[in-house]
C-alpha positions as CSV (number, residue, x, y, z in Angstrom):
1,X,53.5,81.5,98.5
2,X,51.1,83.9,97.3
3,X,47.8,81.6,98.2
4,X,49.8,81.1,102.3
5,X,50.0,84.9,102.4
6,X,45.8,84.7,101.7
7,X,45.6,81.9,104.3
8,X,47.4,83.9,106.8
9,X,45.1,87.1,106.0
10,X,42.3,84.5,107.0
11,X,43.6,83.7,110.2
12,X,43.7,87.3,111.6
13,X,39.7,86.7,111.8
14,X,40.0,83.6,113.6
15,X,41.9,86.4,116.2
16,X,38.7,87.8,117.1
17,X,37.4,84.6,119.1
18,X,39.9,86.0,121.9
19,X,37.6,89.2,121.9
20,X,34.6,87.2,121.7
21,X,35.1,84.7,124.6
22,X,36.5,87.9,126.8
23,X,33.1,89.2,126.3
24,X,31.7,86.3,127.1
25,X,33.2,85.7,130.2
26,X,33.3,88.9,131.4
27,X,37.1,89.5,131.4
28,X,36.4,93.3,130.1
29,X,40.2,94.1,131.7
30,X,41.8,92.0,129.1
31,X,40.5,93.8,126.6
32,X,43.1,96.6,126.6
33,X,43.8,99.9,124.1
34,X,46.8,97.0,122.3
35,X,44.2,94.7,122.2
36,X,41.6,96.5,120.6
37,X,44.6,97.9,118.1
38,X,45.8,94.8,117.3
39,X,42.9,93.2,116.3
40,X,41.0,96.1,114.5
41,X,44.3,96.9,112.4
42,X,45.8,93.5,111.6
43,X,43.1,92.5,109.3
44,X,43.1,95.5,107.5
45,X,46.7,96.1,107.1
46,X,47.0,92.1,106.4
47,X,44.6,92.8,103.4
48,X,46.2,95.4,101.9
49,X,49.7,93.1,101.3
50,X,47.9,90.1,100.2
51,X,46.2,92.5,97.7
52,X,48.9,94.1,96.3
53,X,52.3,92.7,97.3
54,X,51.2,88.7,98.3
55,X,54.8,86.7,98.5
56,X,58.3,87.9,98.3
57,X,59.4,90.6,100.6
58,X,56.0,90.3,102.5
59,X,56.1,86.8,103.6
60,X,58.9,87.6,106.1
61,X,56.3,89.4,108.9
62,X,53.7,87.1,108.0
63,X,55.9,84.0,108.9
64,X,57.9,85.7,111.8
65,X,54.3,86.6,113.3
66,X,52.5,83.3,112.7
67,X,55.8,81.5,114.9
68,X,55.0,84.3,117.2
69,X,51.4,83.2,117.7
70,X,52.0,79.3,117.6
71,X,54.0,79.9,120.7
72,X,51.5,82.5,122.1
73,X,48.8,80.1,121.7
74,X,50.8,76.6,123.2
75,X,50.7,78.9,126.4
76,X,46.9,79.6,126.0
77,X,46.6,76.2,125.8
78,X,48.6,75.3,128.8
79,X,46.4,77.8,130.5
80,X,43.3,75.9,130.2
81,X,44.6,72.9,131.2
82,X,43.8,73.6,134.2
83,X,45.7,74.8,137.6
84,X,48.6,71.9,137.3
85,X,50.2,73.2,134.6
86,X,50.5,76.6,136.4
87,X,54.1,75.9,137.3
88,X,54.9,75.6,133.8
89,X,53.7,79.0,132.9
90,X,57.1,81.4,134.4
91,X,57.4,82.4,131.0
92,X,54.2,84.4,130.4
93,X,55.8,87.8,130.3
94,X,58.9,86.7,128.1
95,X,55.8,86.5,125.5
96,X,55.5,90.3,125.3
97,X,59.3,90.4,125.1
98,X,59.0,88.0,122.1
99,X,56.6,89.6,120.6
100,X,59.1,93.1,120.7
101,X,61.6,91.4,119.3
102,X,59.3,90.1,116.5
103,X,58.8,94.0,115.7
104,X,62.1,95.3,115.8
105,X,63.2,92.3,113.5
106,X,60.6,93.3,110.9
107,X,61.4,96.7,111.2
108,X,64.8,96.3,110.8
109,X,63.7,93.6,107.6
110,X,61.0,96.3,105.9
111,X,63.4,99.6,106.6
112,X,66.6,98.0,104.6
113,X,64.7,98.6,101.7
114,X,64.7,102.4,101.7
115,X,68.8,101.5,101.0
116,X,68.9,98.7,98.7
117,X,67.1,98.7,95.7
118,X,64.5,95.4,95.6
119,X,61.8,96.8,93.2
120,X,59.6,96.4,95.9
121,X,56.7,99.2,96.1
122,X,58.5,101.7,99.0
123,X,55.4,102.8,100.2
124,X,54.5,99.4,101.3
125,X,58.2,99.3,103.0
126,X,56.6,102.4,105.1
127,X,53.1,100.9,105.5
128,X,54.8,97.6,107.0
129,X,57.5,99.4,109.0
130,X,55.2,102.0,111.0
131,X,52.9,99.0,111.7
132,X,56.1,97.6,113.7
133,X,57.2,100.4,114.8
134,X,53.7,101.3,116.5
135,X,53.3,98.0,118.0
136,X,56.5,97.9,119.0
137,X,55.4,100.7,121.6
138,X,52.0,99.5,122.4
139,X,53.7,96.0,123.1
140,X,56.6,97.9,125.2
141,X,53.6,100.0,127.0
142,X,51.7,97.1,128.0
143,X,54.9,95.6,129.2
144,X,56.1,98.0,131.6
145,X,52.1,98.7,132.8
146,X,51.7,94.6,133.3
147,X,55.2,94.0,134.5
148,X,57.4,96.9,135.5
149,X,54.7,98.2,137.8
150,X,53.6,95.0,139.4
151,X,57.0,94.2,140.2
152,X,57.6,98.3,141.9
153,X,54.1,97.6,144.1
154,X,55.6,94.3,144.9
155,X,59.0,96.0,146.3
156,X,57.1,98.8,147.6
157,X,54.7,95.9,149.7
158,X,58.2,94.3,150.6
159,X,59.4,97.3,151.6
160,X,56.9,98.5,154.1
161,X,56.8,94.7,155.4
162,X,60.3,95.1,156.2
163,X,59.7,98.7,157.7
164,X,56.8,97.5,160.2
165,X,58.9,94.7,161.0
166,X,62.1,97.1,162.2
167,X,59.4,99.3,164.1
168,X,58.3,96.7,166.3
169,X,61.6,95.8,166.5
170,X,62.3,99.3,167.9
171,X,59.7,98.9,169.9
172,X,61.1,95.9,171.9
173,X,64.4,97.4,172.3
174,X,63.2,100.6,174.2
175,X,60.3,102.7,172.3
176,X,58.3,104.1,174.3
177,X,55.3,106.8,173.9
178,X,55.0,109.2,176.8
179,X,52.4,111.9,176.1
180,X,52.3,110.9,172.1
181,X,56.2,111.4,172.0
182,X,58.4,108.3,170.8
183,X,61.4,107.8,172.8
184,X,64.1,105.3,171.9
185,X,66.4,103.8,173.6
186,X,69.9,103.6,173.1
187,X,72.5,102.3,175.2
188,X,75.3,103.8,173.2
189,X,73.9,107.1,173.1
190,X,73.9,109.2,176.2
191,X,70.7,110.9,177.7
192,X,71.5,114.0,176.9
193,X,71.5,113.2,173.1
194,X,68.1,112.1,172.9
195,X,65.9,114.4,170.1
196,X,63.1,114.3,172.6
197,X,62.3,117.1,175.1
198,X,63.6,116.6,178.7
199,X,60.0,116.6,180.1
200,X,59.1,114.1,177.7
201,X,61.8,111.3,178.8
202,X,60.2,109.0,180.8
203,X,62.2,105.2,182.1
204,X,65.4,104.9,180.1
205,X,67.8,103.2,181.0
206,X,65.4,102.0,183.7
207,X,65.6,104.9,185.7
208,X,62.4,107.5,185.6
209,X,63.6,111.4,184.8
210,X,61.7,114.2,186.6
């Protein structure tokens, strides 16, 4: 167990080909704040467990998070594929959501220990458990700035289609503009009703007002 914890610590090098070939390709956007975090702290903090506390209690993130990135990487590989497997890839953003729930699980497995005695070294139950805990909220950020937001500026696009659509719509049924004023026209309403000014009401009802 103790030489697959060392493997795994190996792999979190292997990571930084992602950087490499967003440089490479110029995709500087990708390479976000949770990207950068990820990748500079994993190794490190990876290191540390192998070092001191390889097996046992530690395998469970390290097992959890390399499921986490077999699946992660399946969809990279569908990805370059090329554009006909596009209509296999709905599940992109349930990725992040998996990778959430990957964190609260291990913070949930490392923060039991502060209650039940393991003889396991508490302040490595701290070091694993704030490593979830702060990716857990870089994860959640990234979420809601890749997801939430693109779907409110798609509703707020939908929105104004909608709007500009029920304007001309208006303006079939009776808008006019006389001298910059908008005038509507509405059968059930009577003349005298109308928000514009009297000088302003020009052919309603077909009839021209002087």
């Amino acid at each position: 167990m103790a030489r697959g914890c060392w493997w795994y610590y190996f792999s979190k090098f292997t990571e930084f080909f992602d950087t490499i070939f967003f440089v490479l390709r110029k995709k500087n956007d990708h390479i976000s704040t949770l990207h950068v975090i990820h990748h500079g702290v994993m190794p490190m903090s990876v290191w540390f467990g192998v070092k001191f506390t390889p097996g046992g209690h530690s395998t469970f993130f390290g097992m959890l998070n390399t499921f986490v990135h077999i699946v992660m990487y399946s969809y990279y590989l569908f990805t370059a594929l090329g554009p006909r497997f596009q209509k296999y890839l709905w599940w992109k953003k349930y990725l992040t959501v998996l990778q959430m729930v990957q964190f609260i699980l291990v913070m949930v497995h490392a923060f039991q220990l502060l209650f039940i005695d393991c003889n396991y070294p508490k302040a490595f139950v701290w070091w694993i458990g704030l490593h979830a805990v702060m990716f857990y909220f870089l994860f959640a950020d990234f979420y809601k700035q890749a997801y939430k937001k693109k779907q409110m500026r798609k509703q707020a696009i939908s929105e104004a289609k909608v709007q500009k659509e029920w304007n001309l719509q208006q303006g079939q049924n009776g808008l006019l503009r006389v001298n910059g004023a908008a005038l509507y026209e509405q059968h059930d309403v009577p003349p005298s009703s109308y928000t514009t000014e009297p000088r302003h009401r020009a052919f309603v009802n077909g009839s021209a007002t002087k």
